[in-house]
N, C-alpha and C positions, 0 to 999 in steps of 0.2 A: 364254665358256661353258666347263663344266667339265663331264662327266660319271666317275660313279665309283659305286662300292655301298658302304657306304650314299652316297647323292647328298652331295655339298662343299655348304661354304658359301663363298661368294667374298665377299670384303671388298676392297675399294679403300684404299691410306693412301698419304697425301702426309706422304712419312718415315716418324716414324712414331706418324703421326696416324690415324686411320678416319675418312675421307668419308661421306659420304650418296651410298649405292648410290640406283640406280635397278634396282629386280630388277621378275623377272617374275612379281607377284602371289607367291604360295606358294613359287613354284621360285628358288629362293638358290642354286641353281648359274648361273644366269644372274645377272651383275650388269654395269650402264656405267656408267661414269664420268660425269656430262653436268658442262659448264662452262658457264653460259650464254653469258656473258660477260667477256670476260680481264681481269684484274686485273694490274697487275704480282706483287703476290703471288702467285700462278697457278704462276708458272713454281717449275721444281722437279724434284727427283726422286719419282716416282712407282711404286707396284708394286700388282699384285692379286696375293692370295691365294685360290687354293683349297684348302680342308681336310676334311677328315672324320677319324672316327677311325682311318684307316690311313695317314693322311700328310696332305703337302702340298705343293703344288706353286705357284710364282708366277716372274712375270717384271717388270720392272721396266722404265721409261723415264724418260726425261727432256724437260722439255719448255721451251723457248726462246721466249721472245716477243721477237721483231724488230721496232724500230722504237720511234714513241714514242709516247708515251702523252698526253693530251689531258685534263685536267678540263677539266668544263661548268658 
């Protein structure tokens, strides 16, 4: 969640891809990530974005899948 004036928009990118936010209705200062499911693709460096027209502000992680992976 971000707050700011005028209110951000938060965007999700894996790299530097844009994801499919999950926001809250109208309000695009809220945005999550959801994975349903892990892929090995999955894993990755990841960042959100919040911006508006007086900046912008984001953080970044990285995410590791341990272990292995099984087709059915």
């Amino acid at each position: 969640m971000a707050e700011g004036t005028p209110p951000p928009l938060v965007v999700w990118y894996k790299g530097n891809i844009s994801l499919d936010n999950i926001t809250d209705g109208a309000n695009t200062s809220t945005a999550r990530l959801n994975i349903a499911e892990f892929e090995e693709d999955d894993e990755g460096y990841y960042s959100c974005i919040a911006e508006n027209s007086i900046g912008s502000i984001n953080e970044s992680l990285r995410i590791s899948i341990v272990g292995e992976f099984f087709s059915y």
